[in-house]
C-alpha positions in Angstrom: 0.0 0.0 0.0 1.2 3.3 -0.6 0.4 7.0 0.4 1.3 10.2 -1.3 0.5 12.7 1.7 1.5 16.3 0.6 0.3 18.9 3.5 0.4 22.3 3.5 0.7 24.5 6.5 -0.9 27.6 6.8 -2.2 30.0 9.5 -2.0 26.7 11.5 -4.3 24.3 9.4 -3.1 21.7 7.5 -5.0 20.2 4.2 -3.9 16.5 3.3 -4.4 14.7 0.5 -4.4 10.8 0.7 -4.3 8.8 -2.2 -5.6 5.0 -1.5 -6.3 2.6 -4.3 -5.9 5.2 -6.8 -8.6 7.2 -4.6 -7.5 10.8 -3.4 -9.3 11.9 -0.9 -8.5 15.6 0.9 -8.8 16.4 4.2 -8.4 19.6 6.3 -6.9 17.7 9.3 -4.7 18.9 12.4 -1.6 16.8 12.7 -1.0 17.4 16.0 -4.8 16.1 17.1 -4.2 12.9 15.4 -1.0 12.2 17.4 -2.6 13.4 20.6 -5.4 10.7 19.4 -3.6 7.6 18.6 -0.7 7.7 21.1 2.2 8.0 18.2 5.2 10.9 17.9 5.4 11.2 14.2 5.5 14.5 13.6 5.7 18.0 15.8 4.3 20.8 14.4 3.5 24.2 16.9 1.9 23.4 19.5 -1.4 26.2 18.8 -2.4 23.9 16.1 -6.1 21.8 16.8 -7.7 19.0 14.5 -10.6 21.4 12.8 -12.4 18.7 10.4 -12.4 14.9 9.8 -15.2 12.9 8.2 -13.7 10.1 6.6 -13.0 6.5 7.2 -9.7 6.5 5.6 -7.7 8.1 8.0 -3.6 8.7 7.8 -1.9 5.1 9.2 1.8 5.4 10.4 3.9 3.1 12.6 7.4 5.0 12.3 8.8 7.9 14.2 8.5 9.7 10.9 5.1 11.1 9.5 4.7 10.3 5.7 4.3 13.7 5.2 6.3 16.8 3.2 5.8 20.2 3.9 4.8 21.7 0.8 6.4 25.6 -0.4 2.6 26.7 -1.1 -0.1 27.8 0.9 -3.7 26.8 1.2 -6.4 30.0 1.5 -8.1 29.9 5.0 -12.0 29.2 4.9 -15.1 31.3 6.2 -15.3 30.8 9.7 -11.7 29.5 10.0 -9.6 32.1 12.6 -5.9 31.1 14.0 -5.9 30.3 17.4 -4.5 32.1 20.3 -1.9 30.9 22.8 -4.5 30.6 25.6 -5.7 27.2 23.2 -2.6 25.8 23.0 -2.7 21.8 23.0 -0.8 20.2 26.1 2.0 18.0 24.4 2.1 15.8 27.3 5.8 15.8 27.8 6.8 15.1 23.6 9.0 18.1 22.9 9.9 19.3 19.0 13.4 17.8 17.6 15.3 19.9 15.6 16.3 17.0 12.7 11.6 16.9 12.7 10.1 19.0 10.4 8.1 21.9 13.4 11.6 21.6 15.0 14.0 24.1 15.9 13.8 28.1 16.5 12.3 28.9 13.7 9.6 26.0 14.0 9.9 25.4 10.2 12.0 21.9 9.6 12.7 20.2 5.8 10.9 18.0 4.0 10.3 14.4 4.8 9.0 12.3 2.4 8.5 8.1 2.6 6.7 6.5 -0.2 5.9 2.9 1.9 4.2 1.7 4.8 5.5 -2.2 5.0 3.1 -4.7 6.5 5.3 -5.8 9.5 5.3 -1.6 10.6 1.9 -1.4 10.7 1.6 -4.7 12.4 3.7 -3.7 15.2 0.7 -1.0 16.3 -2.1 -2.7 15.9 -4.1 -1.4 18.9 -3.8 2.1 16.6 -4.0 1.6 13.4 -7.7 2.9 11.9 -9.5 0.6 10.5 -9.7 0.9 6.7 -12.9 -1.0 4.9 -11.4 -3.3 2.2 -12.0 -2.0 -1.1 -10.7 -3.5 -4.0 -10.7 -2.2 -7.4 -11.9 -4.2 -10.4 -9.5 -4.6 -13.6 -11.0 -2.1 -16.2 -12.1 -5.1 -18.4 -13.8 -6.8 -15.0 -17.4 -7.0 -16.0 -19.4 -5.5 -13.6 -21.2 -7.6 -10.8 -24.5 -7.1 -10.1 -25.3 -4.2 -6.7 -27.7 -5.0 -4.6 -28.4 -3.3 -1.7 -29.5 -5.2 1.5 -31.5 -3.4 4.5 -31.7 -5.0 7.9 -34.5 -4.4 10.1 -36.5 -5.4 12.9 -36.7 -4.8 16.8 -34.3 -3.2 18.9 -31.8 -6.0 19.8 -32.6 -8.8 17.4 -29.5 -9.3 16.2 -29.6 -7.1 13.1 -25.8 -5.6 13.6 -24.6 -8.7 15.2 -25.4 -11.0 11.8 -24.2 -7.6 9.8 -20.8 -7.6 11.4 -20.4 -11.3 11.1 -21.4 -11.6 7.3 -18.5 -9.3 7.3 -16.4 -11.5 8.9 -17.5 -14.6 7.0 -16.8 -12.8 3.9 -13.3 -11.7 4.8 -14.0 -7.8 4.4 -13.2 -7.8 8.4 -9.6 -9.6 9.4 -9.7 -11.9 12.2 -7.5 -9.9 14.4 -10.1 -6.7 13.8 -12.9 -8.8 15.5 -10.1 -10.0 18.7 -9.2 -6.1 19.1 -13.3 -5.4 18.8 -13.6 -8.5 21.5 -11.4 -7.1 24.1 -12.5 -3.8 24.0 -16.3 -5.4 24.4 -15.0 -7.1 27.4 -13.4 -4.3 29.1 -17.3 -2.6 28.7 -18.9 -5.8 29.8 -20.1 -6.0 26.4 -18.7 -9.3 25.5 -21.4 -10.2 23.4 -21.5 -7.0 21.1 -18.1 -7.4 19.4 -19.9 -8.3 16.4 -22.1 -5.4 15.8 -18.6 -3.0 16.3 -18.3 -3.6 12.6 -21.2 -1.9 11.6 -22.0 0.3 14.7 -18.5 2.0 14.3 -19.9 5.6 16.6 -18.8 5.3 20.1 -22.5 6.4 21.5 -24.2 3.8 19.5 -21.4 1.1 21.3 -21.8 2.2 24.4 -25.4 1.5 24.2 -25.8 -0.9 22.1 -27.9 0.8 19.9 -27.6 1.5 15.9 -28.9 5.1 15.4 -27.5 5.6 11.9 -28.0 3.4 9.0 -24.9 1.5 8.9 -23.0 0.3 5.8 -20.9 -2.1 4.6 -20.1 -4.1 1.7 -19.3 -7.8 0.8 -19.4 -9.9 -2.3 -20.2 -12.6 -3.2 -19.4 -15.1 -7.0 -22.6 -13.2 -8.6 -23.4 -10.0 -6.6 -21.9 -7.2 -5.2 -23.9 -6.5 -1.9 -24.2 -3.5 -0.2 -25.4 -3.8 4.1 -27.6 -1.0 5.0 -28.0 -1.7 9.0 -31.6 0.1 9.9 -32.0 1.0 13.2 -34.4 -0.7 15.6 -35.1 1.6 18.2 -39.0 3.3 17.6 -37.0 6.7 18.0 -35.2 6.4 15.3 -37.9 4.8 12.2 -37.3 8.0 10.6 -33.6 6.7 9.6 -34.6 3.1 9.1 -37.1 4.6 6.3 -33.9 6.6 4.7 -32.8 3.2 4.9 -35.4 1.1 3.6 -36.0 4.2 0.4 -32.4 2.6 -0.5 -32.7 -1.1 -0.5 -33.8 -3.7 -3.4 -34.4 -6.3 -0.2 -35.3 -6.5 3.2 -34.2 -9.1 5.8 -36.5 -8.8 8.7 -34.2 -10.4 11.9 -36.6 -11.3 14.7 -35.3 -13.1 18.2 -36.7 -16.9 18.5 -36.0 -16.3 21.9 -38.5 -16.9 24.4 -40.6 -13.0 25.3 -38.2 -11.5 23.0 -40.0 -12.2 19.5 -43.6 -11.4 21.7 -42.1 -7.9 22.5 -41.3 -7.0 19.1 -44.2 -8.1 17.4 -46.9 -7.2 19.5 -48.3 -3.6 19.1 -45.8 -0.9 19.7 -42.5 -3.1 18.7 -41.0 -2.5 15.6 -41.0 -5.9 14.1 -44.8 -5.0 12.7 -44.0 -1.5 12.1 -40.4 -2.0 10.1 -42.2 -4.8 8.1 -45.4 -2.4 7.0 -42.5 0.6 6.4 -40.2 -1.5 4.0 -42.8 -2.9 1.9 -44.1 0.8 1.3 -40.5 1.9 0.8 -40.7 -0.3 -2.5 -39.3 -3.7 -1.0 -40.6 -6.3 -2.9 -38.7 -9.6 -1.6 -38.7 -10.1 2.3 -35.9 -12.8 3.7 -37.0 -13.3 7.5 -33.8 -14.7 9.5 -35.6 -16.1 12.6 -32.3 -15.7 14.6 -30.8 -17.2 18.3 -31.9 -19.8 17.5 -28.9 -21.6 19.2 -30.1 -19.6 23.2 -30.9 -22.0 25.7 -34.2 -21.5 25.7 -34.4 -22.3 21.9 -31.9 -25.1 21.0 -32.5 -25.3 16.9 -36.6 -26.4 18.0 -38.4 -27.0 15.2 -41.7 -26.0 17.0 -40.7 -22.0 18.3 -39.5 -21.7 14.5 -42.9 -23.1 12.9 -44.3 -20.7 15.9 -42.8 -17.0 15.1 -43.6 -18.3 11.5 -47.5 -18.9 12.0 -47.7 -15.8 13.9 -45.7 -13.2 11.3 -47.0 -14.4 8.2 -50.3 -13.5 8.6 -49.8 -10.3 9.2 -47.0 -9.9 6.6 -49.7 -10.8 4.2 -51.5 -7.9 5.3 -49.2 -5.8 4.2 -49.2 -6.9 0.7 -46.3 -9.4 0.7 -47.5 -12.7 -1.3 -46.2 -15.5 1.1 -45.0 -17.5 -1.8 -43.2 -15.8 -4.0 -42.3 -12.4 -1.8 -41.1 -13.9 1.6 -38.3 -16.7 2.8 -37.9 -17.6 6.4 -34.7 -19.1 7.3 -33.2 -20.4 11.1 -29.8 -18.6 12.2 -27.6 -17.8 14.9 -25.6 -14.1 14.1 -23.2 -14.8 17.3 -22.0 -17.9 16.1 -22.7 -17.4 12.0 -24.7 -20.9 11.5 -26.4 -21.2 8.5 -25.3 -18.0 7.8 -22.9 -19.4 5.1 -22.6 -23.0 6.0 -25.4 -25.2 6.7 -26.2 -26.3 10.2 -25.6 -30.3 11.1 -27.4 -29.7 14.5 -30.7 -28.4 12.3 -31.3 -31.5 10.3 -35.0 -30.2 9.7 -34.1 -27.0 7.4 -32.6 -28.2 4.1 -32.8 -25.1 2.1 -29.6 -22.7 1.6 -28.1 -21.0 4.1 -28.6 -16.9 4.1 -25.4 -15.8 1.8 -25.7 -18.7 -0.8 -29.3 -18.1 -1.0 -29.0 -14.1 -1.5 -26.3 -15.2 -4.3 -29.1 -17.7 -6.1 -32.0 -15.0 -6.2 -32.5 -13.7 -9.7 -31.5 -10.2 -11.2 -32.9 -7.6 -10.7 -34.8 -5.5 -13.9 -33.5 -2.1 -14.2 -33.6 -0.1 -16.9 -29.9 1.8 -17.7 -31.0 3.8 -20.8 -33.9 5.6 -19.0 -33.7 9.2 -17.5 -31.1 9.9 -14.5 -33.1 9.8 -11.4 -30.1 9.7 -8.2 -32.0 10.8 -5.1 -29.5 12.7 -2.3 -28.9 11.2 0.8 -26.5 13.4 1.9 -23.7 16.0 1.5 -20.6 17.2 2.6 -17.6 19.8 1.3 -14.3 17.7 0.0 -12.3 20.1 -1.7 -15.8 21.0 -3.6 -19.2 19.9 -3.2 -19.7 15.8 -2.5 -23.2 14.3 -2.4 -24.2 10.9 -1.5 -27.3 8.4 -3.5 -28.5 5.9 -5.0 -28.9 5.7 -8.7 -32.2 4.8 -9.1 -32.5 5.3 -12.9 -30.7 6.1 -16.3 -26.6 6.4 -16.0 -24.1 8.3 -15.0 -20.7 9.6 -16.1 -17.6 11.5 -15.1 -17.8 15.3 -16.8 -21.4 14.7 -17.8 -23.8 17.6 -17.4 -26.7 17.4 -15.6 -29.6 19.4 -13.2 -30.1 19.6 -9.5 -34.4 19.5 -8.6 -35.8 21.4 -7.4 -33.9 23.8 -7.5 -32.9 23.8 -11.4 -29.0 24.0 -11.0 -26.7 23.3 -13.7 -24.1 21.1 -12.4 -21.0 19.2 -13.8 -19.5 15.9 -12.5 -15.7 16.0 -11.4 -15.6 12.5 -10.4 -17.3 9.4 -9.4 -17.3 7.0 -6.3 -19.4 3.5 -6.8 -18.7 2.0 -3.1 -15.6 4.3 -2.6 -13.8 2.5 -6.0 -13.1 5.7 -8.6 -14.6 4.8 -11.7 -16.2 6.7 -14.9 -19.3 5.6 -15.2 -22.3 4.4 -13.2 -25.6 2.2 -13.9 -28.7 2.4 -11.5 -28.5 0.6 -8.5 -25.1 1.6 -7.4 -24.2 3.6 -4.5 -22.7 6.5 -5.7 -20.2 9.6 -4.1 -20.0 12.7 -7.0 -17.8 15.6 -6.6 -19.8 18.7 -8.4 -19.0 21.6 -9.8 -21.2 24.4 -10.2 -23.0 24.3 -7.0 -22.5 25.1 -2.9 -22.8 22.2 -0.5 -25.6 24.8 1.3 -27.5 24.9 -1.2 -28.5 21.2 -1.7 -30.8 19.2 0.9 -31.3 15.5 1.4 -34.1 14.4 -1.0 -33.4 16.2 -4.0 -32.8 14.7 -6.9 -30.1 14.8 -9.7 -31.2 14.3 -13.4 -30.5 15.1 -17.0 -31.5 18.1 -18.4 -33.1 16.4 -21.2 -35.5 14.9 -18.9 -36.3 16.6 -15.4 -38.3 15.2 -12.6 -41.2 16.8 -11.4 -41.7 19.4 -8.2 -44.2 21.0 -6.6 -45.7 21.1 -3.0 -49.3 20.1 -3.6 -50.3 16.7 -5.2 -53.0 13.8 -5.4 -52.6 10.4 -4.5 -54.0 6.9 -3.5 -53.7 6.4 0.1 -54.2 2.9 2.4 -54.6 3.7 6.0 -52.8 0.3 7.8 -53.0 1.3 11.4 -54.7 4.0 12.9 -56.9 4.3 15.4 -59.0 7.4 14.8 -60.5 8.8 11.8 -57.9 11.3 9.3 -60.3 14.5 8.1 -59.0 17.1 5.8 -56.6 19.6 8.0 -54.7 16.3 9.2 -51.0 17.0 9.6 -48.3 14.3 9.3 -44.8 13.9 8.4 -44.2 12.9 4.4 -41.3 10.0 3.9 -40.9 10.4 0.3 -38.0 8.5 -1.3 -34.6 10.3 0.6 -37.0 13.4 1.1 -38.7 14.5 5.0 -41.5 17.0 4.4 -44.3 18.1 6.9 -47.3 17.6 4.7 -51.5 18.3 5.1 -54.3 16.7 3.7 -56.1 19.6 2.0 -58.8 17.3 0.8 -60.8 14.0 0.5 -61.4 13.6 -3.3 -63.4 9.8 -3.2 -62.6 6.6 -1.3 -61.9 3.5 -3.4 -63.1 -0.1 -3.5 -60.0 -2.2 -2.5 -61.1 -5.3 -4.1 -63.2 -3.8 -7.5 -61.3 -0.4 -7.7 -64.3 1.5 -8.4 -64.4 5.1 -7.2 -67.1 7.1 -4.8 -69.0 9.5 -6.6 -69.0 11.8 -3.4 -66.5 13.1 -1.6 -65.9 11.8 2.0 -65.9 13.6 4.9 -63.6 11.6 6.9 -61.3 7.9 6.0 -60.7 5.2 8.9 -57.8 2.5 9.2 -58.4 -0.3 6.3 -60.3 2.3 4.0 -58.8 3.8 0.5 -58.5 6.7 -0.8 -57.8 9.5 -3.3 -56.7 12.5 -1.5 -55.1 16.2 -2.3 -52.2 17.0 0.1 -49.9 19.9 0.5 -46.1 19.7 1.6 -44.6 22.6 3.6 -42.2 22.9 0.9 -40.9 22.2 -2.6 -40.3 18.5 -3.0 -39.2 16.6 -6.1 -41.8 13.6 -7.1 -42.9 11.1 -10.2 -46.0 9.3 -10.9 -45.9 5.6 -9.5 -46.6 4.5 -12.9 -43.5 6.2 -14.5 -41.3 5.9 -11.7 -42.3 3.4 -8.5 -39.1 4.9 -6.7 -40.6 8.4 -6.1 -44.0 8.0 -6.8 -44.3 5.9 -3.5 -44.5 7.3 0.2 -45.0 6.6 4.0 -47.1 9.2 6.1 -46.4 9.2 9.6 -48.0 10.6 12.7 -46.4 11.7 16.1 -44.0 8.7 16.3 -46.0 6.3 14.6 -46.9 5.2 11.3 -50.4 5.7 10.2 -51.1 5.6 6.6 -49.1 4.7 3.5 -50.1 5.5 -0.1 -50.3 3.1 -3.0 -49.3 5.4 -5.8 -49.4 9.3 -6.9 
């Protein structure tokens, strides 16, 4: 591995550029902060200087008394908002004073270049307990055809197992080393935590580790001989359904993870856990194929039984059927154990009565998914950040995208051009839909784009607008919805506070045949046509034309109430 790291001081910032697998990445860093951090003595620079900004997983890795660094004869404009820093902020230096021969050294506090090209295995070895973890990315040859991505969303209850079987997929997959899951062990231990370990892979914030709770939607990657999988880990808590829906907008599957274990699978799918509410939330969010991992199934009070596994079965599918998934062709229920990865990827020999695959073979064997490459660009934003330029963050949902291509930001109409392109952090030139996708732009301000719009061509732009009909099923609600209702819009990566204006006609679920008067009120299993309003400008398509944004979730105070069926 090797890394070119030029850095440029200048009214006591520093900007880094690291180039990994052919990926350069920039960074306004503090090089004094990241010593402080991770225990080494690498490099002294003043001692006024303070880390300012870091927001990337590929962090600098040294082992050696010497940063792999040089201190370049330019300098690097300072940034609105960026002041220098007086000597009442100094940073303690806990005792590691500036050498002369080290580049900060001396009077004058300037020292020479240093420049080393190589890190070598054995030095970074000899550090382990500080070295950053870097996700393993590997870049295709350029005449590598292209596997198929597929993004995967785990949801369910709080404390199913969802980042436990995440983290050890992972694992089983080799995209996390052996000694990465000892290092997450002990450090689980010292917190008493020594089940957890697992879920570290996926849960990388310290808060959500500490409490054992995925907040974010997590990702990872992994691959398999056909299909290049990408993990989106939903969060379980009811707190935070608003990020499992972000979640779910993304994902082509859903594999629902619910605890065989005795009381635990009763608390999550009773009313009020999330195992109903996540299941309702992903089929709405597009999902079409549900793999249900009924997992402990190796806890004591359990033991691989046959009968609790036919039990959570009888009880979920019902009600999954409800939704709208057809049990036959739409759902797969499989036994598991995410602690110890059985028939995760190997089949079980203590569960002699399931013969079918186990869960990574059988995501491998499901068929292709149909999406159409030559149709409009339709990337939806999930989010956005400033990397020497503006960066944004989607899905490609429709048409194709490449590098210096022209194209429009809705709703807002902005003409922007692409520097370059990201599929899963691997540089490329080009893009087809259903990869996940980082673009650096020109021609527009990271302020002035919002989660939830979208990025097309300007040969084709979506439509936008804040008022809008559309078909509406009420799932669960307990009292009636009357024009003036106020609710929360979940519409593809887009949060909008949105009003029902108006009650155009209910409609017969099984005939479809329309009422010729208008209604003055709708209750939970009733549909409807009905006029709403968003607080602001949102982007939108038909559901006939595009399923992806013509679909949405309405939700009420904390809870989900109604979910539409097409606009």
């Amino acid at each position: 591995m090797s890394l070119n790291i030029p850095v440029t001081l200048h009214n006591l910032q520093c900007y880094v550029i690291i180039t990994y697998n052919s990926v350069k990445l920039v960074r306004k860093v503090n090089l004094i902060y990241q010593i402080l951090s991770y225990g080494g003595s690498c490099f002294h620079i003043r001692p006024e200087t303070r880390g300012i900004y870091f927001q990337t997983h590929i962090m600098i890795i040294y082992s050696t008394p010497l940063m792999l660094c040089s201190v370049c004869p330019w300098s690097a404009p300072v940034e609105n908002g960026d002041s220098e820093m007086t000597t009442e902020e100094t940073w303690d230096l806990k005792g590691v004073e500036p050498n002369e021969e080290e580049p900060g050294g001396g009077p004058g506090g300037d020292g020479g270049p240093i420049v080393v090209e190589e890190i070598l295995e054995e030095e970074v070895l000899e550090e382990e307990e500080d070295v950053p973890i870097i996700p393993k990315v590997v870049a295709l040859p350029p005449d590598a055809p292209k596997k198929e991505h597929v993004n995967v969303v785990f949801i369910g209850h709080v404390d199913a197992g969802k980042s436990t079987i995440g983290g050890q997929i992972m694992y089983l997959t080799g995209m996390v080393e052996k000694r990465t899951l000892e290092k997450y062990e002990r450090e689980a231990k010292e917190k008493n935590r020594e089940t957890w370990y697992l879920s570290w892979a996926l849960d990388t914030n310290q808060e959500e580790r500490d409490k054992g709770k995925t907040v974010e939607v997590g990702r990872a990657y992994f691959e398999t001989e056909k299909k290049h999988f990408t993990i989106l880990d939903a969060p379980g808590h009811k707190s935070f359904v608003p990020n499992m829906i972000g979640g779910a907008s993304q994902a082509d599957l859903a594999v629902l993870v619910i605890s065989a274990r005795k009381g635990e699978f009763e608390t999550g799918f009773e009313k009020g856990g999330q195992t109903r509410e996540h299941a309702m939330l992903a089929k709405t969010a597009g999902v079409k194929h549900l793999i249900i991992l009924v997992n402990k199934m190796d806890d004591p009070t359990v033991n691989w039984s046959l009968e609790r596994y036919e039990e959570c079965k009888e009880k979920l599918v019902p009600f999954l059927k409800k939704v709208g998934f057809n049990p036959k062709k739409d759902i797969h229920f499989m036994p598991c154990s995410g602690l110890t990865g059985a028939n995760l990827k190997e089949p079980v020999e203590s569960c002699t009565w399931y013969t079918g695959l186990p869960f990574i073979p059988h995501l491998d064997s499901l068929p292709n998914l149909n999406r159409v490459s030559d149709g409009p660009v339709r990337l939806p934003i999930v989010d956005k950040y400033k990397d020497m330029g503006t960066v944004i963050l989607g899905k490609l949902e429709s048409g194709s995208i490449s590098k210096a291509q022209q194209l429009v930001m809705m709703p807002n109409r902005h003409t922007v051009e692409v520097l370059s392109l990201l599929s899963d952090d691997v540089e490329t030139d080009d893009a087809s839909p259903g990869e996940n996708l980082k673009l650096r732009l020109k021609g527009i301000e990271e302020e002035e784009i919002l989660p939830g719009f979208i990025l097309c061509n300007a040969e084709n732009l979506c439509h936008s607008g804040r008022t809008f009909d559309a078909q509406i099923v009420i799932i669960e609600h307990k009292s009636i919805i009357c024009p003036g209702y106020n609710a929360v819009l979940h519409i593809h990566t887009c949060i909008e506070e949105v009003q029902i204006t108006a009650l155009i006609c209910l409609v017969d679920k099984k005939s479809g045949e329309k009422s010729k008067t208008r209604p003055r009120f709708v209750k939970q299993d009733q549909v409807c046509i009905a006029r709403l309003r968003t607080a602001g400008t949102i982007c939108l398509e038909t559901f006939k034309d595009f399923p992806q944004m013509g679909r949405f979730t309405l939700r009420d105070e904390g809870t989900g109430l109604c979910y539409h069926w097409g606009c």
